[in-house]
C-alpha positions as CSV (number, residue, x, y, z in Angstrom):
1,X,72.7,-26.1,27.5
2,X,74.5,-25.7,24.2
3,X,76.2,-29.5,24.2
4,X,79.1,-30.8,26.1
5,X,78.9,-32.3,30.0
6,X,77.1,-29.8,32.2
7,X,77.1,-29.8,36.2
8,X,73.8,-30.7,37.8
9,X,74.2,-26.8,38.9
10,X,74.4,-25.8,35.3
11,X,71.6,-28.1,34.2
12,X,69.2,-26.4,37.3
13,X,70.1,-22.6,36.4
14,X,69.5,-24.0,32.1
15,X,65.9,-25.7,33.8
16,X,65.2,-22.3,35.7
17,X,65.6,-20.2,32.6
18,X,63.4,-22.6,30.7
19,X,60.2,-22.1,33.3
20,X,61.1,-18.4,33.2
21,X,61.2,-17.9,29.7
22,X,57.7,-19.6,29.7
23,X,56.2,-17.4,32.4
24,X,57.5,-14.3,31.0
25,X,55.3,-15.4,27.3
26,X,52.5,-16.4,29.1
27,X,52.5,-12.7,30.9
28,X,50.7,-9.9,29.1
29,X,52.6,-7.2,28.7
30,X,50.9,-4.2,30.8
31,X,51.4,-1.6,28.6
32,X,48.7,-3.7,26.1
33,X,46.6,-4.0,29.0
34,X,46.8,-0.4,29.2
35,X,45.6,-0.1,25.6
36,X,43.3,-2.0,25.9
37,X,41.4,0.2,29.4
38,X,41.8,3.2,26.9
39,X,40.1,2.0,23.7
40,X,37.1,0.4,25.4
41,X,36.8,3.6,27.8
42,X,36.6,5.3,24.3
43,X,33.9,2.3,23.1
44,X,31.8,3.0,26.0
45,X,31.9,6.5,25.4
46,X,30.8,6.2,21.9
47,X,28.3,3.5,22.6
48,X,26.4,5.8,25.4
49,X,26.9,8.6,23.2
50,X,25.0,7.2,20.3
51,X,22.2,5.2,22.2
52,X,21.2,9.1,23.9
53,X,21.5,10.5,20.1
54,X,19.4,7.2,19.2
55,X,16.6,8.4,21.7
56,X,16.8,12.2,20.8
57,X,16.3,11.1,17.2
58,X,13.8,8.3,17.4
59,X,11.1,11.1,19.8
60,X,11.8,13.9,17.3
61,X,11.0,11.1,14.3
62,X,7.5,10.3,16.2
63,X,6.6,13.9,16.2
64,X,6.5,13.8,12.2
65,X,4.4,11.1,11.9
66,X,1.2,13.7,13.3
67,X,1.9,16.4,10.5
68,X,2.9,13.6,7.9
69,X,0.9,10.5,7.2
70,X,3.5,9.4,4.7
71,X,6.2,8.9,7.3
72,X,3.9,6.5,9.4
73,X,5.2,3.3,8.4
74,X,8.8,4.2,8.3
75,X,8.6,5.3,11.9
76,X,6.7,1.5,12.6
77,X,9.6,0.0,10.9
78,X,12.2,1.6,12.3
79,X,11.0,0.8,15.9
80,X,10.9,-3.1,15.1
81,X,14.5,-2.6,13.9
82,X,15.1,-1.4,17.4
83,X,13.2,-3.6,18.9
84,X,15.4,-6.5,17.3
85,X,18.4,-4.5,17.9
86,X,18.1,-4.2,21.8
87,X,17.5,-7.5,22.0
88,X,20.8,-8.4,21.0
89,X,22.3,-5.6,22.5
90,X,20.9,-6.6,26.3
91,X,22.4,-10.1,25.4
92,X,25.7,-9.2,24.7
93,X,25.8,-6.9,28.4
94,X,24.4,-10.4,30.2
95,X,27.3,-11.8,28.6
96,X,30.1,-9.6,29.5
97,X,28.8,-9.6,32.8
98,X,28.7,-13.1,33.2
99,X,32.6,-13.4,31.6
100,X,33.7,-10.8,34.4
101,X,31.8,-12.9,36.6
102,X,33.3,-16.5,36.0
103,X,36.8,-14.7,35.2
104,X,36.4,-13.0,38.9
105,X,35.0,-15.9,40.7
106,X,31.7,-13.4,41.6
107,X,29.5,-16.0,41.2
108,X,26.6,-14.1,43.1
109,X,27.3,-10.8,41.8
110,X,24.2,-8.5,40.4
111,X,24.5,-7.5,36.5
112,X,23.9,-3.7,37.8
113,X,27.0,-4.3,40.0
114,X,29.5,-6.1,37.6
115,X,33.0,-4.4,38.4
116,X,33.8,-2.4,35.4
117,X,37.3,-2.8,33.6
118,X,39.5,-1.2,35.3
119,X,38.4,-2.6,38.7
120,X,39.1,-6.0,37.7
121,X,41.6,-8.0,39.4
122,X,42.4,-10.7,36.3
123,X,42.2,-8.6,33.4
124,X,45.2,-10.4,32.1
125,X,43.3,-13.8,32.5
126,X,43.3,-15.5,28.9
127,X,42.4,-19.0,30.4
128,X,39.2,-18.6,31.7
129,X,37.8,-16.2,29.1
130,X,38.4,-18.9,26.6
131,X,37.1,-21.8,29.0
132,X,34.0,-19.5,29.2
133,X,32.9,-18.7,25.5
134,X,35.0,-21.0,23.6
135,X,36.1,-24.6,25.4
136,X,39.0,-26.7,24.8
137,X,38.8,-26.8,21.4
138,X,38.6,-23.6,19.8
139,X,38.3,-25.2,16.0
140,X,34.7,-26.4,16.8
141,X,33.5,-24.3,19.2
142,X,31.4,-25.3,22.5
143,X,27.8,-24.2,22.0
144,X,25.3,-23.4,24.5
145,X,24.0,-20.0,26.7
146,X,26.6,-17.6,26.9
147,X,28.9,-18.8,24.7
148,X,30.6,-17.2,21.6
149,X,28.7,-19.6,19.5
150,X,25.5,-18.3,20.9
151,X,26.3,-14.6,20.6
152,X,27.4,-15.6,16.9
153,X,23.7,-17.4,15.9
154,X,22.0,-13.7,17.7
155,X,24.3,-11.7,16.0
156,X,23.8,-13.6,12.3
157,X,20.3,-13.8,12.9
158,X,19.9,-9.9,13.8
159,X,21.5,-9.3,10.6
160,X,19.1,-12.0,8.5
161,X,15.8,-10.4,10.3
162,X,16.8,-7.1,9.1
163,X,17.8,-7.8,5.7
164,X,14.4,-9.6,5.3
165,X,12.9,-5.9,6.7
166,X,14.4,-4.0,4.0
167,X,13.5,-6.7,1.6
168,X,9.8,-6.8,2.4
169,X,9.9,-2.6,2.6
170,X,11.2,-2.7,-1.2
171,X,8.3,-4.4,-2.0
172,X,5.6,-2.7,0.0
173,X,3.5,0.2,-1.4
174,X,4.5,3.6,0.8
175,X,7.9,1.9,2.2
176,X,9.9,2.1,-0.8
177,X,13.8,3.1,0.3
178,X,15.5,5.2,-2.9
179,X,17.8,2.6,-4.1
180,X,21.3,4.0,-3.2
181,X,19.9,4.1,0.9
182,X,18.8,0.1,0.1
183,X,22.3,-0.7,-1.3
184,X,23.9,1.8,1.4
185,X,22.2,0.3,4.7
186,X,23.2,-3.2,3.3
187,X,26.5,-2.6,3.2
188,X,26.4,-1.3,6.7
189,X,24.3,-4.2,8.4
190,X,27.5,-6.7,6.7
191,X,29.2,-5.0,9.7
192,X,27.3,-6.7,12.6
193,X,27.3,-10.1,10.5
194,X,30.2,-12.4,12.0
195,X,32.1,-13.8,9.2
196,X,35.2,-16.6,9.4
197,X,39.0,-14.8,8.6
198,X,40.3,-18.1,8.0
199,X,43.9,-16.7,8.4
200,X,46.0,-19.6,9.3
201,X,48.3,-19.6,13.0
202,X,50.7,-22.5,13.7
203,X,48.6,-24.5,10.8
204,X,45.0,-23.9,12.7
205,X,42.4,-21.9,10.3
206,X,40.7,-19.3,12.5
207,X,37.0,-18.8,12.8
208,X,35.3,-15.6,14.2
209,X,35.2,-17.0,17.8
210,X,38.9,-17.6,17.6
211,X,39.4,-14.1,16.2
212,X,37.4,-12.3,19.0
213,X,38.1,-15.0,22.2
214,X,40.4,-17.1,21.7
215,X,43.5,-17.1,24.3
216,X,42.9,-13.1,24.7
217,X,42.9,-11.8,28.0
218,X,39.7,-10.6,29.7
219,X,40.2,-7.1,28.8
220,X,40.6,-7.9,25.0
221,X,37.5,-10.1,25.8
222,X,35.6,-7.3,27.2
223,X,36.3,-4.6,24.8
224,X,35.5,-6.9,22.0
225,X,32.2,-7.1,23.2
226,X,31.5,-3.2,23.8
227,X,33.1,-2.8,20.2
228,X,29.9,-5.3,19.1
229,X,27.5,-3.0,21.0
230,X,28.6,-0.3,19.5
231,X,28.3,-1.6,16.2
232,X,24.7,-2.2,17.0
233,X,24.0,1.3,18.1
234,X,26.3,2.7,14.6
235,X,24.0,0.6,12.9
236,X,20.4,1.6,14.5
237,X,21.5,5.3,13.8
238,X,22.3,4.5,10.5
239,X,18.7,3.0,10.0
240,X,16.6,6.0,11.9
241,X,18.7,8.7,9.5
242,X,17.4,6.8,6.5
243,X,13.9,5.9,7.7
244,X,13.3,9.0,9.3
245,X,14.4,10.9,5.9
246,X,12.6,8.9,3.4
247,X,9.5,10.2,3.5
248,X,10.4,13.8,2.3
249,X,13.1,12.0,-0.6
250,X,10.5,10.4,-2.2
251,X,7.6,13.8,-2.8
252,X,7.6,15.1,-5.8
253,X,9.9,18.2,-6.1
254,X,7.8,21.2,-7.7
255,X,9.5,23.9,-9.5
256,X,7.2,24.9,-12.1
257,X,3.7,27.1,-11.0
258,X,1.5,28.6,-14.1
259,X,-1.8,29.9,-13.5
260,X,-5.1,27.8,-14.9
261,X,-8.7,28.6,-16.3
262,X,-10.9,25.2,-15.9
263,X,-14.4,25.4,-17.1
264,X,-16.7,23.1,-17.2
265,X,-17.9,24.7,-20.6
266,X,-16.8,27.4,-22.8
267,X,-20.1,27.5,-24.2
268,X,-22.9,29.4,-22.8
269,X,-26.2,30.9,-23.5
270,X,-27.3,34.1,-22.5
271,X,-29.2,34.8,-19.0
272,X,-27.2,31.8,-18.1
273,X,-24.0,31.7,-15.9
274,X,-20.4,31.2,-17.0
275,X,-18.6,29.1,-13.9
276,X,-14.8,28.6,-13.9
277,X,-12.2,27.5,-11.0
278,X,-9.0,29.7,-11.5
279,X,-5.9,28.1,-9.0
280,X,-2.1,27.6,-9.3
281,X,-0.9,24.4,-10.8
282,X,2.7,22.6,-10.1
283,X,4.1,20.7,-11.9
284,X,8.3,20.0,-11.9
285,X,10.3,21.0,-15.5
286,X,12.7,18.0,-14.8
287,X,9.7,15.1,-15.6
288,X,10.3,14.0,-19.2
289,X,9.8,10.4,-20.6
290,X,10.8,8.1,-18.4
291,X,10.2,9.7,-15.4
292,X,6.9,10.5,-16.5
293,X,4.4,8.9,-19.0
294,X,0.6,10.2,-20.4
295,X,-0.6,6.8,-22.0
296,X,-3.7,7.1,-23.4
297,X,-6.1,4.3,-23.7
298,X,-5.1,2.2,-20.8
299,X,-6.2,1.6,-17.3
300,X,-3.7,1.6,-13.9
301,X,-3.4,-2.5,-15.1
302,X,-3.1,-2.3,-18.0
303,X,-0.2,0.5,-18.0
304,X,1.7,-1.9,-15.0
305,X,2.1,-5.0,-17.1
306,X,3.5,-3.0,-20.2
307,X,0.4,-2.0,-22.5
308,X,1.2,1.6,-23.8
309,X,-2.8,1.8,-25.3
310,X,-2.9,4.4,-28.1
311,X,-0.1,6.7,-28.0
312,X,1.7,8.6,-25.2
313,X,0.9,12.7,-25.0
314,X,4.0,14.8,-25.3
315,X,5.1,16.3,-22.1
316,X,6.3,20.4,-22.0
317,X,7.5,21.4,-18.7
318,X,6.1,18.4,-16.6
319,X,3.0,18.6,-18.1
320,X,1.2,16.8,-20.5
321,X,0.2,18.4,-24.3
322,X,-3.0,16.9,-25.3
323,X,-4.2,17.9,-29.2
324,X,-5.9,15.6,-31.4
325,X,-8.4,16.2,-34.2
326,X,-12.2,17.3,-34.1
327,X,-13.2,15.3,-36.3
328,X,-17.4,13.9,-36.6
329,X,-19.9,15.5,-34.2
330,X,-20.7,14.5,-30.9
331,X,-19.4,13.2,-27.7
332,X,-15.8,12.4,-27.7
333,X,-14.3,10.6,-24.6
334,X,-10.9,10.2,-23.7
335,X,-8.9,8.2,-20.3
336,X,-5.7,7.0,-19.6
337,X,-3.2,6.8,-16.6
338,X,-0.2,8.9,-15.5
339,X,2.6,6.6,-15.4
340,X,5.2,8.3,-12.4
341,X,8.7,7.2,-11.5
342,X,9.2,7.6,-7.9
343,X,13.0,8.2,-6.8
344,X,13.3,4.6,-5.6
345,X,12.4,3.4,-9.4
346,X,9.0,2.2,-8.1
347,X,6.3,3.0,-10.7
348,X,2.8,4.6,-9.3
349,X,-0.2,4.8,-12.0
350,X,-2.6,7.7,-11.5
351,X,-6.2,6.8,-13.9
352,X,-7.6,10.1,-15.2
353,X,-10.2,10.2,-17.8
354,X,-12.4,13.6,-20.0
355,X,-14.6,14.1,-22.3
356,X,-15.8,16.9,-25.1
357,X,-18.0,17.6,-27.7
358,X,-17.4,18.1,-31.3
359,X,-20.6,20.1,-32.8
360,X,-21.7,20.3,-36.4
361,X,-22.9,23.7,-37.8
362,X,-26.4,22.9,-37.7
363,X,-28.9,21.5,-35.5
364,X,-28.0,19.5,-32.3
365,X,-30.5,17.2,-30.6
366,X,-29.6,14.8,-27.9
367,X,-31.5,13.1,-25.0
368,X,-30.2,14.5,-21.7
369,X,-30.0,11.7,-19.6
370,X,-29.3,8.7,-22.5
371,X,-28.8,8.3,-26.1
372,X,-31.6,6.4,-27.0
373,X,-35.7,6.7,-25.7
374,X,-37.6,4.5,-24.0
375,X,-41.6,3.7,-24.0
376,X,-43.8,4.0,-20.8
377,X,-41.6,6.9,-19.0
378,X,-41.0,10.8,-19.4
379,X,-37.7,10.9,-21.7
380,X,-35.8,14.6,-20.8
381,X,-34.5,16.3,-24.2
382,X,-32.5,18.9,-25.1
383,X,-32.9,20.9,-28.2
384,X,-30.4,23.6,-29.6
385,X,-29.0,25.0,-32.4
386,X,-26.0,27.4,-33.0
387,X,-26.8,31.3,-33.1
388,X,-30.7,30.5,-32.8
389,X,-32.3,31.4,-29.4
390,X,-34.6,28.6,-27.8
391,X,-37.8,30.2,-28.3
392,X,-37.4,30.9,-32.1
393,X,-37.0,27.2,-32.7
394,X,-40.1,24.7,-33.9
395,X,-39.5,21.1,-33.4
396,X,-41.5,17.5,-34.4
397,X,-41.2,14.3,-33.4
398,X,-41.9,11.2,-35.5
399,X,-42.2,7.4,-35.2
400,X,-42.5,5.1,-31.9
401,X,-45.9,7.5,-30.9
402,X,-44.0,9.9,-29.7
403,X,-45.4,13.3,-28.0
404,X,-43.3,16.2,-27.2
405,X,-44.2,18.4,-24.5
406,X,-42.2,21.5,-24.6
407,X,-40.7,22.6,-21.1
408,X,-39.4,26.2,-21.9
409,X,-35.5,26.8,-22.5
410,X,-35.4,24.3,-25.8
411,X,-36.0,21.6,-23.2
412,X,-38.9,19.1,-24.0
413,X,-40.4,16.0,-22.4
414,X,-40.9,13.1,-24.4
415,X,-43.1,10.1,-24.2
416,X,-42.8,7.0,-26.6
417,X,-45.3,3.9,-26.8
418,X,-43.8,1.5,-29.6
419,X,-40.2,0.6,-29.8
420,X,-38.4,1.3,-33.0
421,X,-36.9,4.8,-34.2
422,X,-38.2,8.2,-33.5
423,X,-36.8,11.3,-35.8
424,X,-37.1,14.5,-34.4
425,X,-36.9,17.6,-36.7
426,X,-35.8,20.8,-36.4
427,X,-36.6,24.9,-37.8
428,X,-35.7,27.8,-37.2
429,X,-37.3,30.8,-37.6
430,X,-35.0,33.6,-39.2
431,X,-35.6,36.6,-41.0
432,X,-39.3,35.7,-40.5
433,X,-39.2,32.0,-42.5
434,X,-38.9,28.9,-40.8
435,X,-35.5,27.1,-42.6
436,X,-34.5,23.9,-41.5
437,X,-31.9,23.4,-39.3
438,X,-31.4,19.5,-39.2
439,X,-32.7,16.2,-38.6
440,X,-31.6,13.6,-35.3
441,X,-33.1,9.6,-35.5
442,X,-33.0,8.1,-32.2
443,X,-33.8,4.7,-31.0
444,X,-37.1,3.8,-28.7
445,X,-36.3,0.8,-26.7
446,X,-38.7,-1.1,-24.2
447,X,-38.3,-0.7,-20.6
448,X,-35.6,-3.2,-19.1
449,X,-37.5,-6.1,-17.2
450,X,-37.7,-5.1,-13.9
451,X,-36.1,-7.1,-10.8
452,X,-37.4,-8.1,-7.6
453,X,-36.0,-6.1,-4.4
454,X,-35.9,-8.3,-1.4
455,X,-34.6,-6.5,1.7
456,X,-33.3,-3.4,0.1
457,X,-31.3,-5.5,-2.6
458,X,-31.9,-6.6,-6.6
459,X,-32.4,-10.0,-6.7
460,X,-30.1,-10.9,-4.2
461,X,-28.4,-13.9,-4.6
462,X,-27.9,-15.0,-0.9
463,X,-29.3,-13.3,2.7
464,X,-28.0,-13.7,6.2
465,X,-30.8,-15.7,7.9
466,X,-31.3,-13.0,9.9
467,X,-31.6,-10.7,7.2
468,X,-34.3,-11.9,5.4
469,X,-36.4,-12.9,8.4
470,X,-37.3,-9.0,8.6
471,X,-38.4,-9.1,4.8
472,X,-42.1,-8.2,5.3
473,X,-42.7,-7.0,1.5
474,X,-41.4,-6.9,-2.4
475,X,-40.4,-4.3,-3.9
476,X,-39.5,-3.7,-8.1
477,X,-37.1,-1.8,-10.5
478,X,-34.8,-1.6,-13.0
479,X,-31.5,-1.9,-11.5
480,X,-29.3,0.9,-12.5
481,X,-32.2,2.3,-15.1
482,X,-31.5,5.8,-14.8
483,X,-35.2,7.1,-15.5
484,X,-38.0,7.1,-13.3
485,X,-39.6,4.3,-13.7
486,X,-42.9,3.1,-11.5
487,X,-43.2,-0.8,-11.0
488,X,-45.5,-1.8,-9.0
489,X,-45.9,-5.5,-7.4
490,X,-49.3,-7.1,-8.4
491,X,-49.2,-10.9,-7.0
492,X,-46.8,-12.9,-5.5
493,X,-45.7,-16.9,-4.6
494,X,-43.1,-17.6,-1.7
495,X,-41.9,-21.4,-2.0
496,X,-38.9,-22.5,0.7
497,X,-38.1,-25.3,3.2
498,X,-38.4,-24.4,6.8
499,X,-37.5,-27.4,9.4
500,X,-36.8,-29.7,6.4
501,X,-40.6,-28.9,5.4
502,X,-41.3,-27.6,2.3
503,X,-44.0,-25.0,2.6
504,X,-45.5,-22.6,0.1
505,X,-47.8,-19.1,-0.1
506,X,-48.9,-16.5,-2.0
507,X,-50.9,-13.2,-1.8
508,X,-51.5,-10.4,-3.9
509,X,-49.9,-6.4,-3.9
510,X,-46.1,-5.9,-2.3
511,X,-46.8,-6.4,1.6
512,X,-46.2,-10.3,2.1
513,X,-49.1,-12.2,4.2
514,X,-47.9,-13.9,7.6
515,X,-47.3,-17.5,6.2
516,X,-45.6,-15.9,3.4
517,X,-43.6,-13.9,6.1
518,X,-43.7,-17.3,8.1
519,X,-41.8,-19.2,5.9
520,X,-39.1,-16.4,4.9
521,X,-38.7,-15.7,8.6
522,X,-38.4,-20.1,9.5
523,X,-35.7,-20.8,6.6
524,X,-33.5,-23.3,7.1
525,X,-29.7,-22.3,6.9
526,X,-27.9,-23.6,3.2
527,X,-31.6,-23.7,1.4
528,X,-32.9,-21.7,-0.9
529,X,-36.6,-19.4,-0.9
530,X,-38.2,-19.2,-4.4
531,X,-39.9,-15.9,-4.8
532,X,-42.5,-15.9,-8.5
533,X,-44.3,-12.2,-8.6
534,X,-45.7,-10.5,-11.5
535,X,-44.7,-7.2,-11.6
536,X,-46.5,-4.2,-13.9
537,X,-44.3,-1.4,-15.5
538,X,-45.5,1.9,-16.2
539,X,-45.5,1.3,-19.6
540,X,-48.4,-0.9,-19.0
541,X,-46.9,-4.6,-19.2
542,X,-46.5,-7.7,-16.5
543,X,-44.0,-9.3,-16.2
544,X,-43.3,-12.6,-14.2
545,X,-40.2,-12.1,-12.6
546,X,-38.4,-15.0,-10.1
547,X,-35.8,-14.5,-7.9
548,X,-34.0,-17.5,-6.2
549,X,-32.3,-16.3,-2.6
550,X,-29.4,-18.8,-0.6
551,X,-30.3,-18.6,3.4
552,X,-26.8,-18.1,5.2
553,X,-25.9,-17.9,8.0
């Protein structure tokens, strides 16, 4: 067939060779069928092997969760991973199955009965594979069920949903991931996510279909599709190591115990008793700036958007070294937050706040309850003064018509009736002569003007309609006065619409007559009930006092 005349003879034997050569291309070579029966055995192996490891793993992670709150919502996580995982996992098995069967002409065959590799009589089919997942034209593949296409969109979607998972985790309190396991299980879902070769054959780009199912014969076919199940299951383990182990990354490692003394005071006077709580504390050498931060001055907010208050305290071995001046008597308060690095570089702010008190070398006075005095109730003090016992001191009141009434211990009750500014002195009696010991000017205030209390609330703004149809009486206070303080309810006037009507009625003392009870208990739902009472404090004056209440529903 080289040139020259041949013999019709000649020309059949050159035909001949020509179909031969053709059929002897188009026939896979059995010792890559071969090849391919032993790398999928091996797939199936591995696949089986991992999905029991999967199960062993997942029942030994839910047994943490009892003895470890913390681990909670990485174990919830980490079974909706699975849950999206088997999805796609069960898909790809239908599809195999229903490959075999179309390649195999079982058209009624069972999945659970699908003839596994090696009992296939067309492994070496390459035609119907392709017809199957792929089409005629393999550069714009057929789309559809159980196609290539399909199992592309499941797979790139499986890969988005859990991306998104991590992504939300990052960025929800108790579900941090440390940042190299973020970056490390991202790199591994990229394995499940089909992505184009583009290597060009004969002038044809090929996509991921063509790479996987494109002219390959049904065993290429079919261990392609156990190598993708087995990816699935690499990539589940991969997620319940990391979940499963988060937990216990992110505590606080301890290294650091010292015994501590906490008392609530230091200073204490005889026939009393000195309290103190003794206990280890733990703290971790490695914190220093950065990792940890004392700010003073700040609240949780304030330290999260940047605000470093008044100063940070300097940290010794994890912990914190507070000093600062005692300078002018009194009361000193301090607050601020602990600002802690977690291993995933998420911040968490811990609010902490103290308080001490700088004495002079004299006298100290101070009300017990509040700094200032107040007329019409029984005002606690507390009377002391450095190295003097309580019953050798003398003490005097002054201003606002004050009254002391000593209660034993340098404790005293007083009682105020004008506002203004009360000065209480102070002697001591040593070496038989009374020498002063100090002066203390407080301020007498009038009683806040009391409130009404309408079903167990302060001047509530808005009742349920059934709520306030069980108010049968008023009742009066200071809200949030810290004394006792008696008001009593002299008179009364309930005004409200019930029915659309407007209706009105009034009594006298705190129990509420029927109509007045009437109208509460007939409201009409988005009105409002007046309530005008004159109320009497126990410093002797009325007040009117109104309270305005919305009817909901």
């Amino acid at each position: 067939m080289g040139g020259g005349k041949e013999t019709p003879r000649q020309k059949m034997i050159g035909m001949m060779y020509l179909v031969l050569t053709a059929l002897l291309a188009m026939n896979v070579s059995k010792q890559i069928l071969q090849g391919y029966l032993s790398v999928n055995e091996s797939l199936e192996k591995t696949r089986d092997n991992l999905q029991t490891n999967n199960k062993l793993v997942t029942e030994a992670f839910r047994t943490t969760i009892e003895g470890n709150p913390g681990a909670k919502p990485y174990f919830e996580r980490a079974v909706e991973a699975q849950k999206m995982i088997d999805d796609v996992y069960k898909y790809i098995g239908d599809l195999r199955t229903h490959v075999v069967n179309e390649t195999e002409g079982l058209k009624n065959i069972k999945i659970a009965d699908t003839l596994n590799l090696r009992r296939t009589e067309k492994m070496d089919d390459y035609d119907m594979p392709t017809t199957v997942l792929i089409g005629s034209e393999p550069k714009t593949p057929k789309k559809g069920a159980n196609t290539a296409s399909e199992l592309r969109d499941k797979m790139t979607g499986l890969h988005d949903k859990l991306i998104a998972m991590l992504d939300q985790m990052q960025k929800t309190e108790g579900q941090h991931l440390l940042q190299a396991d973020y970056e490390g299980l991202k790199k591994k879902l990229a394995s499940i996510k089909p992505v184009d070769s583009k290597r060009k054959e004969d002038g044809i780009e090929f996509n991921w279909e063509m790479d996987n199912f494109y002219h390959l014969p049904l065993a290429a076919v079919y261990t392609n599709l156990n190598k993708f199940q087995s990816d699935l299951k690499n990539v589940e383990a991969e997620i319940l190591q990391v979940f499963s182990g988060a937990s216990g990354k992110l505590a606080i490692k301890f290294d650091h115990i010292v015994a501590r003394v906490v008392a609530p005071s230091s200073y204490v006077q005889s026939g009393t008793k000195y309290q103190a709580n003794i206990f280890l504390a733990a703290s971790s050498s490695k914190l220093g700036q950065g990792d940890m931060e004392i700010i003073l001055g700040v609240d949780s907010a304030q330290a999260a958007a940047g605000n470093k208050g008044s100063g940070l305290v300097p940290l010794v071995n994890g912990e914190g070294v507070y000093e600062v001046g005692a300078s002018g008597e009194g009361d000193k308060k301090y607050n601020g937050v602990i600002k802690y690095k977690n291993p995933d570089g998420t911040f968490k702010y811990y609010p902490f706040e103290s308080a001490y008190t700088v004495a002079a070398p004299a006298a100290a006075v101070s009300a017990e309850q509040m700094k200032v005095f107040y007329v019409g109730v029984i005002n606690p003090i507390m009377v002391q003064a450095a190295g003097v016992a309580p019953a050798n001191l003398s003490v005097s009141a002054s201003g606002g018509g004050a009254k002391l009434v000593p209660k034993g211990g340098g404790k005293f009750e007083g009682t105020f009736t004008t506002p203004g500014t009360c000065t209480i002195s102070v002697s001591a009696k040593v070496d038989g002569t009374n020498k002063p010991q100090g002066t203390s000017v407080f301020k007498v205030k009038p009683l806040p003007k009391p409130e009404l209390k309408v079903g167990g609330k302060f001047a509530p703004q808005e009742l349920k309609k059934g709520e306030i149809a069980l108010v049968s009486g008023l009742g009066a206070g200071a809200n949030g006065f810290e004394f006792q303080a008696n008001f009593i309810v002299i008179s009364y006037e309930v005004t409200g619409k019930a029915k659309g009507k407007l209706a009105q009625a009034s009594g006298n003392g705190n129990n509420l007559a029927a109509d007045a009870q009437a109208i509460l208990k007939g409201a009409d739902v988005g009105t409002k009930v007046y309530i005008d009472a004159k109320v009497k404090g126990p410093d002797g004056k009325t007040n009117s006092v109104t309270c305005g209440i919305k009817v909901t529903k």
